[in-house]
N, C-alpha and C positions, 0 to 999 in steps of 0.2 A: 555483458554488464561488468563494468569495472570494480574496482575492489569499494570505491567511495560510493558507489551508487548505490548497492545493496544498504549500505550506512543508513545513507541520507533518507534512501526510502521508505526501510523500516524507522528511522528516527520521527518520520511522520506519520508513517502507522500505526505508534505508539502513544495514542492518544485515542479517547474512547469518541469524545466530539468529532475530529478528524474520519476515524473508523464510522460513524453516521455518517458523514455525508458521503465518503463511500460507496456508503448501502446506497445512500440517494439516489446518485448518480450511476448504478449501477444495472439498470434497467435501459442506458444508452442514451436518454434524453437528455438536454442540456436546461438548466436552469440557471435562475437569478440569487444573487443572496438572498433576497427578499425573499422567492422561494425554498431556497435551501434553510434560512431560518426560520422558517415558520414553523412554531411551535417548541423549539429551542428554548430554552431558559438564556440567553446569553443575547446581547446585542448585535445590529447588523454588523457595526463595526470588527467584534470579533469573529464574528462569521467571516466576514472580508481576512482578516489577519490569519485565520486556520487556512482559508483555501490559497492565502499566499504560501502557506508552508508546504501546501500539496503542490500547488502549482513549481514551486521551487523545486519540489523533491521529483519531478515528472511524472503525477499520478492525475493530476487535470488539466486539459488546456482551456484558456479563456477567448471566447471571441466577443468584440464588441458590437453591440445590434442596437441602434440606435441610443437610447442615453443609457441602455443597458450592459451590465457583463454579464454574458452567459458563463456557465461552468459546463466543462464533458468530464467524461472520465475518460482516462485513457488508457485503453484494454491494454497494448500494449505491454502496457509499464507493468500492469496487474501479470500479462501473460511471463513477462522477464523475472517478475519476485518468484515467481510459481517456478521458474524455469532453475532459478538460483537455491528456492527449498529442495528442489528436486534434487540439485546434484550436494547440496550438503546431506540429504537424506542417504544417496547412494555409499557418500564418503563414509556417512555412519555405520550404513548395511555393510561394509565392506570392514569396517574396525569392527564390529560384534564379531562379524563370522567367521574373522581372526582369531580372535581373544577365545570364541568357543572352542577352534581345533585346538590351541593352544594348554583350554584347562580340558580336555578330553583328553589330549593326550597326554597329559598329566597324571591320568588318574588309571591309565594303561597296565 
C-alpha cells in the first residue's frame, strides 16, 4: 500500500454513513443502492455519491447486473488497512519500548 492509499482510504472511512454500509457489505453479499439505502435517512442519490467515494478509495467494487449496480466489498482493501494499522502499531510498540529503557535508565 502506497503512502496515498492508506490516505484515500481512511479519508473514506471517515464518515459514519460510509462506515454503515461497510457493515453492510460486509457479510460478502453484494447489493443495490436501493438496498443499501433502505432505511437510511438520506436519498438514493447520496447513497450513489458515498459508494462513489468507497468505490474511489478501493473499498467496494461495482458490477452491473442488468439495470442494476451491484456494490461488494472488497476484503482485500479491508485486509491492506489492517495490514497498514499493523505496522503503524509495531512502529509505536517499538517508540514506547524505546522511551521506557530510556526513562529506566534514567532513574538508575
Amino acid at each position: 500500500m502506497s503512502n496515498a492509499e492508506p490516505a484515500s482510504l481512511f479519508a473514506a472511512l471517515g464518515d459514519a454513513t460510509r462506515l454503515g454500509l461497510i457493515a453492510s457489505l460486509s457479510d460478502g453479499k453484494a447489493r443495490s443502492i436501493v438496498q443499501l439505502g433502505d432505511g437510511l435517512p438520506i436519498s438514493r442519490q447520496a447513497v450513489a455519491k458515498h459508494l462513489d467515494v468507497l468505490h474511489d478509495a478501493g473499498l467496494v467494487h461495482r458490477r452491473k447486473s442488468g439495470r442494476e449496480v451491484q456494490y461488494a466489498l472488497r476484503h482485500e482493501a479491508i485486509e491492506a488497512a489492517q495490514g497498514w494499522l499493523d505496522q503503524v502499531s509495531a512502529q509505536w510498540d517499538g517508540a514506547l519500548a524505546r522511551l521506557k529503557l530510556m526513562l529506566e535508565g534514567g532513574k538508575g
